[in-house]
C-alpha positions as CSV (number, residue, x, y, z in Angstrom):
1,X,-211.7,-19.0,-27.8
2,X,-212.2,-22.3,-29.2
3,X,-213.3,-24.4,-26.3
4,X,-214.5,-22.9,-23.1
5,X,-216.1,-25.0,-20.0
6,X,-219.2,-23.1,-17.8
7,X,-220.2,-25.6,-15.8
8,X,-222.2,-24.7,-12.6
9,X,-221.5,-21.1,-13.3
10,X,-224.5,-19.5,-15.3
11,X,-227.4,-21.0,-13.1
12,X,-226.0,-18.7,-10.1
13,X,-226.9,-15.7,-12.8
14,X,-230.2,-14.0,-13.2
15,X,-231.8,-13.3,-16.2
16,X,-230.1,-9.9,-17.1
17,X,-226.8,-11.3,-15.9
18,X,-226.9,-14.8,-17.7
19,X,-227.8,-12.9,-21.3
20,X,-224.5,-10.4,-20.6
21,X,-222.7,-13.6,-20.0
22,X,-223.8,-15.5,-22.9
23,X,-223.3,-12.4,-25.1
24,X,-219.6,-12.2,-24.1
25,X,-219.1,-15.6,-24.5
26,X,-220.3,-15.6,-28.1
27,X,-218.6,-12.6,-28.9
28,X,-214.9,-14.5,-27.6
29,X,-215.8,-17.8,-29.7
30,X,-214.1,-18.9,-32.3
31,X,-216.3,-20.0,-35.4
32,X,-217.0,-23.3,-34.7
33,X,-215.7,-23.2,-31.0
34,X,-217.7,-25.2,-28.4
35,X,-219.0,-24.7,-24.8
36,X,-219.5,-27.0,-22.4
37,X,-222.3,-26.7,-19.5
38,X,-223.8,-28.0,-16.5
39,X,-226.6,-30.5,-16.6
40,X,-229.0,-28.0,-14.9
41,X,-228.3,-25.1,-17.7
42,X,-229.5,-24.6,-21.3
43,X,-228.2,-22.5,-24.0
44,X,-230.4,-22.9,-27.0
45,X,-233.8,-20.7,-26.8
46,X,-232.2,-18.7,-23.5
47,X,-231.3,-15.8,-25.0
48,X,-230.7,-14.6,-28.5
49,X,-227.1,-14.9,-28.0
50,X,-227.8,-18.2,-25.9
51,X,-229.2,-19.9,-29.3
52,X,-226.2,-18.8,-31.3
53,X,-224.2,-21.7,-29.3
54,X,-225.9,-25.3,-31.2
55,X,-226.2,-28.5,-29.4
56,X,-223.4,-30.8,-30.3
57,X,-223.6,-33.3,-27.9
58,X,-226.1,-33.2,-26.3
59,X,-226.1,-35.9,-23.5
60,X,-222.8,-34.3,-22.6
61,X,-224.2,-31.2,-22.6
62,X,-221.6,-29.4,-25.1
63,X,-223.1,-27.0,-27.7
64,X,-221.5,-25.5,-30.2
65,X,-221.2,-21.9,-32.1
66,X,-222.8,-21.3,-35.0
67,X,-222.4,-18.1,-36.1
């Protein structure tokens, strides 16, 4: 995937549950390919696969992958 928009999903998610998420996420993205979040959630620092996804812009809350 190349753009993908979670907003207001993964703060419903526990710990466990958020990390699976994120890891399928960054196993779907293209290189390069961007996600979008809420205001409430963070990526970077989360999980390992959570800091795979780079801050891109960051007051609009899009990251992108890195890896």
């Amino acid at each position: 995937m190349h753009v993908v928009f979670c907003r207001n999903v993964l703060i419903y998610f526990g710990r466990e549950p958020r990390a699976g998420g994120l890891r399928q996420l960054a196993a779907s993205a293209a290189p390069g390919g961007f996600i979008g979040v809420a205001d409430g959630e963070r990526l970077a620092g989360a999980t390992p696969a959570g800091r795979a996804f780079a801050p891109f812009a960051a007051d609009q809350r899009i990251h992108r992958y890195e890896h």
